[in-house]
C-alpha atoms as one frame of an Amber mdcrd trajectory, in Angstrom:
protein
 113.849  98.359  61.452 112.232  95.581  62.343 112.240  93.768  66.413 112.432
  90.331  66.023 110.831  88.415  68.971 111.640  85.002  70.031 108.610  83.925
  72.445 109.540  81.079  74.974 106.200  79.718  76.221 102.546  79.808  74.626
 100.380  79.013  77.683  97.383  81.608  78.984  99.952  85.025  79.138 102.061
  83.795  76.100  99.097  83.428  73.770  97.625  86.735  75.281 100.792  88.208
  74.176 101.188  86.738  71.085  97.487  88.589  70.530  98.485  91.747  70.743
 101.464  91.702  68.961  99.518  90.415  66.024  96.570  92.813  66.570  98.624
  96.005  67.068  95.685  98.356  65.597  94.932 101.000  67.657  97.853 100.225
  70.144 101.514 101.959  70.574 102.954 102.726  67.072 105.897 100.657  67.853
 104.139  97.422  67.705 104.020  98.063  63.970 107.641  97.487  64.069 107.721
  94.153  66.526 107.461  90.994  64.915 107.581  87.388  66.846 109.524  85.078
  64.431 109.919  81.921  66.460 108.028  80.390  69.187 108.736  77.820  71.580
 106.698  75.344  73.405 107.177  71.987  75.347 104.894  69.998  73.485 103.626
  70.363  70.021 100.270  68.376  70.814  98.532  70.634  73.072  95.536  73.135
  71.183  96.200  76.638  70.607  93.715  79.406  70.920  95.425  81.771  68.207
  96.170  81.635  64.734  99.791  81.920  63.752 101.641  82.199  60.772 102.785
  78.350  59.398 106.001  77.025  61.490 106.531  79.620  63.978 106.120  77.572
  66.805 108.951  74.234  67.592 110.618  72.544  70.533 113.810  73.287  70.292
 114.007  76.387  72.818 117.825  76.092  72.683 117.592  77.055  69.053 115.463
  80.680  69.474 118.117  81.963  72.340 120.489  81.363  69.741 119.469  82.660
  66.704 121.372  85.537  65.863 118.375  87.746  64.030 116.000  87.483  67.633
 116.659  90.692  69.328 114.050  90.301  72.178 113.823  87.042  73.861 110.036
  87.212  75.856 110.385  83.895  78.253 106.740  82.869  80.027 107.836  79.239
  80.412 107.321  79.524  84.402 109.683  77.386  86.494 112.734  77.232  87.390
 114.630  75.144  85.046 114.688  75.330  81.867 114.154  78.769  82.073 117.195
  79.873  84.287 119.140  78.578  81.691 117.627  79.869  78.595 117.917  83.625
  80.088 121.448  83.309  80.574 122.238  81.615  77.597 120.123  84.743  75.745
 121.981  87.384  77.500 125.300  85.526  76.566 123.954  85.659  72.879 123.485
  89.744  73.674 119.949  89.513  73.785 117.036  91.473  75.339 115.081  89.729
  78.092 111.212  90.326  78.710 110.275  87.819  81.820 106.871  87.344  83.862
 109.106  84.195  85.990 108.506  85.329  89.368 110.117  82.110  90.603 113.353
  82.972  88.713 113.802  86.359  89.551 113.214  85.731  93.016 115.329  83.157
  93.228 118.123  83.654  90.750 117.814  87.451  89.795 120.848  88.811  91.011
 122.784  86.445  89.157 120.846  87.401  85.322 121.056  91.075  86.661 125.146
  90.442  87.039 125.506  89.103  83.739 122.963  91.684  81.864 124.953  94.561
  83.200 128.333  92.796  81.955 126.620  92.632  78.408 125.006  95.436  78.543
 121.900  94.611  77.801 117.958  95.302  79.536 116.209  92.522  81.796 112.450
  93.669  82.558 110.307  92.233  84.549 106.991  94.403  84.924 104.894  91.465
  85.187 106.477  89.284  87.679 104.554  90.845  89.961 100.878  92.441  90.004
  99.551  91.309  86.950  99.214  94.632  85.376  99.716  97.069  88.210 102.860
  99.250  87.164 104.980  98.520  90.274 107.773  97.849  89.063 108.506 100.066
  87.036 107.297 102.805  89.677 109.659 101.716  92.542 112.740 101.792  89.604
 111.590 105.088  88.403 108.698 107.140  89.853 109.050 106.604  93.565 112.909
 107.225  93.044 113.548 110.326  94.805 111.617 108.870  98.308 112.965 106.622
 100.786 111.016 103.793 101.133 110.100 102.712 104.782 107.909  99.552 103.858
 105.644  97.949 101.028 102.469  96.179 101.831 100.812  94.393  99.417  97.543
  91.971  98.970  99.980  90.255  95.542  98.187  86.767  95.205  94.921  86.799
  93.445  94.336  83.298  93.962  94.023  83.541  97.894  92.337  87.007  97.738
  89.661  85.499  95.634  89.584  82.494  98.216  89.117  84.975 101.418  86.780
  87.019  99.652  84.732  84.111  98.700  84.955  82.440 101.944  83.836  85.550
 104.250  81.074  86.743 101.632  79.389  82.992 101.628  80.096  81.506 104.539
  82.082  78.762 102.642  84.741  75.938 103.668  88.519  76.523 102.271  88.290
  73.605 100.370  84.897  74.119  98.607  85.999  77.607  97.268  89.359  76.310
  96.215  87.770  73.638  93.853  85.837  76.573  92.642  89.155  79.021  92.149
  90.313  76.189  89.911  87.131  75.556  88.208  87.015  79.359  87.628  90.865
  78.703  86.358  92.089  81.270  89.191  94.042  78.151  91.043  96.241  75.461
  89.438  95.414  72.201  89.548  98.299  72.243  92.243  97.988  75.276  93.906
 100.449  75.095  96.394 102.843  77.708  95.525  99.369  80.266  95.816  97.718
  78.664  99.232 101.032  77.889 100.962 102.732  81.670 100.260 105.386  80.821
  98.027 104.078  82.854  95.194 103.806  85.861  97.295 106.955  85.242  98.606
 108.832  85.198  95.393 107.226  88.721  94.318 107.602  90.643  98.115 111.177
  89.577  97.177 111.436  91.267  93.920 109.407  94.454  95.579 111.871  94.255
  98.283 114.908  94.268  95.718 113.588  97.145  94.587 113.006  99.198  96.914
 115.509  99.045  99.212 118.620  98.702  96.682 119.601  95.248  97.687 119.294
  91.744  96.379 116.838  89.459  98.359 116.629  85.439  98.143 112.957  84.605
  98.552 114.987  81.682 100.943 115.421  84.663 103.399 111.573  85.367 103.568
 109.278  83.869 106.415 106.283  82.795 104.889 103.430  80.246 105.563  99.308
  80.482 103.723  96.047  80.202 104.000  95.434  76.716 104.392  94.537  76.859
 108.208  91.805  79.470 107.781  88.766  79.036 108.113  85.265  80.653 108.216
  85.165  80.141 112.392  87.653  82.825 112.012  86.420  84.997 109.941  83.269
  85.554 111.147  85.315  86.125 114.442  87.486  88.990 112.435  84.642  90.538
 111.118  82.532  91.030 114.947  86.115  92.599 116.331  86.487  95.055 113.300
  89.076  93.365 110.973  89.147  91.518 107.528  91.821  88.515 107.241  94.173
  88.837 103.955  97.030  87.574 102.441  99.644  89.971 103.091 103.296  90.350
 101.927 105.337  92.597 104.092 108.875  94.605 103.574 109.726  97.403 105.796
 112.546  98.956 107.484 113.626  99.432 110.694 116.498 101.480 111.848 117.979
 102.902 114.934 121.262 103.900 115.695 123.222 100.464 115.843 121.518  98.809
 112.914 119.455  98.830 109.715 116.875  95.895 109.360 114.155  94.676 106.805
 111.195  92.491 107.856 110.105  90.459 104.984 107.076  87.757 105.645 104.119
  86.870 103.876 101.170  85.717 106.023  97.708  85.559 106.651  96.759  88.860
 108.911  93.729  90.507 110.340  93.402  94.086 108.599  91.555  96.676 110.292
  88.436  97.120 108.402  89.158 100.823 107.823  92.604 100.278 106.370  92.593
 100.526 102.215  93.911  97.123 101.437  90.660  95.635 103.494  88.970  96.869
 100.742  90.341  94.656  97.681  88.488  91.579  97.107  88.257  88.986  94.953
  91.350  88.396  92.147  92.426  91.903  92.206  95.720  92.760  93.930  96.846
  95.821  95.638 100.617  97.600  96.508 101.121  99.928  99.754 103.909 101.862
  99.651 105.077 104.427 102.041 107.938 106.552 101.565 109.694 109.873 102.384
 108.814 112.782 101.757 106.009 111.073  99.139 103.914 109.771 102.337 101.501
 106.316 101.706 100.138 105.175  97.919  98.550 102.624  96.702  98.499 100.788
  93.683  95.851  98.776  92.557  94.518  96.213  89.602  93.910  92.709  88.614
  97.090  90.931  89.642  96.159  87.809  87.252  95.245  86.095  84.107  96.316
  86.556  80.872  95.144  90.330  79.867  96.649  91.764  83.301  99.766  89.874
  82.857 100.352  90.031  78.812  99.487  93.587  79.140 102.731  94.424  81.251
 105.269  91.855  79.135 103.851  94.115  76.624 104.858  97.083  77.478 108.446
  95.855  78.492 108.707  94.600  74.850 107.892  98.153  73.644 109.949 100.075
  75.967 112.928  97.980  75.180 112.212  97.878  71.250 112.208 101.874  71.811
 115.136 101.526  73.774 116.971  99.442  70.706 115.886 102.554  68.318 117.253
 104.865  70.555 120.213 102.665  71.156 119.966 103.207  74.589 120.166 100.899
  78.073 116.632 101.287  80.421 117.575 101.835  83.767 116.579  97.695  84.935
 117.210  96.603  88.082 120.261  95.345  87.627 123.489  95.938  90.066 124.899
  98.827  88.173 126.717 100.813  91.126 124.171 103.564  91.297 121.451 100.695
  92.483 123.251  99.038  95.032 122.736 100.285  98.901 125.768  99.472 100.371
 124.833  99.966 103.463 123.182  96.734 103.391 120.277  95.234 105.855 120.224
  92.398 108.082 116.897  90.779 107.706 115.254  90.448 110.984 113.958  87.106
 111.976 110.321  85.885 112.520 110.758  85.362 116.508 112.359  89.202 116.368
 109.567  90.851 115.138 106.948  92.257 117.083 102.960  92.509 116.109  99.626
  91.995 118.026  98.155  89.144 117.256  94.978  87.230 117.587  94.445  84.362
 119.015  91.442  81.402 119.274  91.314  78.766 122.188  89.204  76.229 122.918
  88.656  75.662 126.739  87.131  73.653 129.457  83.945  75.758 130.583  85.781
  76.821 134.275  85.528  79.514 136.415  88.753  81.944 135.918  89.676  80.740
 132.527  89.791  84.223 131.609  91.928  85.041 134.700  94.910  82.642 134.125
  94.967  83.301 130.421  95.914  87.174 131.451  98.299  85.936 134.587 100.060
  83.692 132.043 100.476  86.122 128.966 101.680  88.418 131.701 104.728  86.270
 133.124 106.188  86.431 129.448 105.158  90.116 129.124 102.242  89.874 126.652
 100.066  92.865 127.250  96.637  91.574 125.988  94.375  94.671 124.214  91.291
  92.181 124.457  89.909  88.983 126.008  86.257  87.894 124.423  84.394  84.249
 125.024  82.974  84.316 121.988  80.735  81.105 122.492  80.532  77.428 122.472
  81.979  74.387 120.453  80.279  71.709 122.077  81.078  71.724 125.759  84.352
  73.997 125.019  84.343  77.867 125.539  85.577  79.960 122.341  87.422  82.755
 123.828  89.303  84.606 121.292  92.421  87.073 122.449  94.186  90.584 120.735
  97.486  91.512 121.970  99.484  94.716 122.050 102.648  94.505 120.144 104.621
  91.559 121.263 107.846  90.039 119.628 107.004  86.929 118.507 109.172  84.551
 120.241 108.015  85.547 123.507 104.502  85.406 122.299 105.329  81.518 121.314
 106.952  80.984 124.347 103.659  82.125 126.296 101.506  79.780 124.018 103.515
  76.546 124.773 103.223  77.311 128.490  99.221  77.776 127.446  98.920  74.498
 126.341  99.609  72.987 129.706  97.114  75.058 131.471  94.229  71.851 132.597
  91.632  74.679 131.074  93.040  74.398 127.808  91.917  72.047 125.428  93.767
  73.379 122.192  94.552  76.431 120.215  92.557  76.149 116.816  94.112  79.479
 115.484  96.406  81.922 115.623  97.149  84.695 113.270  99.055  88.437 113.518
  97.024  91.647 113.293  98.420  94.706 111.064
């Protein structure tokens, strides 16, 4: 029996797929018995870095999704549309789904998860987030029998690489982002990386996942790295910390309610703390649970051997699946997945951190002293108050707060701005 594979996409992961598949020496067994039949691209003009058997590869998408002898349809088209619509038109046809669409799962995941379980049929997803790291797959199955009270996770290699760079050389944001794209790490528009969307879409999936529910990435806070720069990371690294990406889930209960906060942000991490340690593209997923305690999961989250390598081994676990004629336990909302005692996602001004905090003020006697007497009116208890040094004729003095919820902290930072002493507040950003 052979799997028939209908690929939707041939960029960087779909020809690093297409490799293996065609190279299956020394690899799982199984990929003797998977065979891509049709291929479909947007444009017929741009090169190809493979060889491929004669006219495999066409335009018509439509027509693979419906061609009754595909089994496995493998879609790396990225984007929203047309792809939405080709994975529900596949599952319609009964077919298998393979996806690395971060953007679509996020975004419209409980709706193919709906109509997968109606047809009974598998949607995986392994590389939608991570690159290769096996998260997925170990918050459906391995980490099962925990309850998980949060995931933390460093899930954009772009920006990693861009903070790594940037506190190792002493280099402007915008220099080592022309690099990152040079180096092919960023797009050409890499706004969904710099800006947190990308992360966004994949602490959604993680979220789905581990706490039973669907989540809309439209629920999750998130802003990027685009206001960082290397004042403050030199700052970060004299007070102890390293400033990352982060993506955040975790859950807080108490007797009246169950919450998740979900936010993806630039934080100061403590340097001792494991994910201060992962630099450059790789990626790296926190997770603490009960009775399991904290791991951590950790691998190049990009490019096309991470990434092909975990659509890969979706294709082969569902081509098993088909010989076994058997169902893989997917996310989808089967009843045993969904938590039904469902969590109200707690808001950005609800949720308290310390944070740290840069102003630039007139060089004054007492600064200092009505910086503390104002945090205190709105109940910010300050851990640390530094001048750091000079720009110009302005004093740097850089602030750490205890736990504060944020809309107080705001609050206190509008009032700030009035103070005659204060000429402006360059940066602010929360400490884990």
């Amino acid at each position: 029996m052979t799997i028939k594979i209908g690929l939707l996409g041939l960029g960087v992961v779909g020809t690093g797929v297409a490799k293996i598949i065609l190279d299956p020496s020394g690899r799982n067994s199984l990929l003797n018995e998977i065979s891509i039949v049709k291929i479909g691209v947007r444009s017929l003009d741009k090169s190809r870095q493979i060889d491929l058997p004669p006219n495999i590869i066409g335009t018509d998408l439509e027509s693979i999704v419906n061609d009754p002898d595909i089994d496995i349809i493998v879609e790396l088209l990225g984007g929203l549309e047309p792809a939405r619509t080709l994975i529900l038109k596949a599952i319609t046809n009964k077919k298998h789904i393979v996806t690395a669409n971060k953007a679509v799962m996020a975004l419209h995941g409980d709706e193919i998860y709906k109509e997968a379980y109606i047809a009974g049929i598998n949607v995986l997803s392994e590389a939608t987030v991570g690159g290769g790291i096996p998260i997925v797959k170990a918050l459906k199955q391995s980490l099962g029998a925990n309850r998980i009270e949060s995931i933390v996770g460093i899930i954009n290699g772009t920006t990693n690489y861009i903070l790594t760079k940037m506190a190792s050389t002493d280099t402007k944001f915008e220099t080592v982002l022309m690099e990152a794209q040079a180096l092919g790490y960023a797009e050409s528009d890499p706004s969904a990386d710099i800006d947190g969307l990308d992360a966004a879409d994949k602490i959604a999936i993680l979220a789905s996942l581990g706490f039973g529910i669907q989540i809309n990435r439209n629920d999750i806070y998130y802003e990027g790295i685009r206001g960082i720069n290397s004042i403050d990371i030199k700052y970060a690294k004299q007070l102890g910390f390293v400033i990352k990406l982060l993506a955040i889930v975790k859950k807080v209960e108490n007797n009246t309610s169950k919450k998740l906060q979900l936010r993806v942000h630039p934080t100061l991490v403590p340097r001792e703390h494991p994910l201060a340690h992962v630099n450059g593209v790789y990626n790296a997923v926190l997770v603490e649970g009960s009775p399991l305690g904290e791991v951590m999961f950790f691998g190049e989250g990009a490019g096309s051997g991470p990434t092909a390598s975990a659509v890969v081994s979706d294709i082969i676990n569902i081509a098993d699946a088909l010989k076994k004629n058997t169902i893989i336990d997917s996310i989808s909302p089967s009843p045993h997945r969904i938590n039904n005692n469902s969590y109200e996602i707690t808001s950005i001004e609800s949720i308290k951190t310390p944070f740290y905090v840069r102003f630039l003020s007139k060089d004054l006697p007492g600064v200092i002293g009505h910086l503390g007497t104002m945090f205190g009116k709105y109940n910010v208890s300050l851990k640390s108050v530094v001048q750091i040094g000079f720009q110009g004729n302005l004093a740097e003095i850089v602030v750490i707060t205890h736990h504060v919820d944020e809309g107080s902290f705001r609050t206190a930072l509008n009032k700030m701005c009035t103070l005659e002493a204060i000429d402006c507040i360059p940066s602010v950003l929360r400490v884990l």
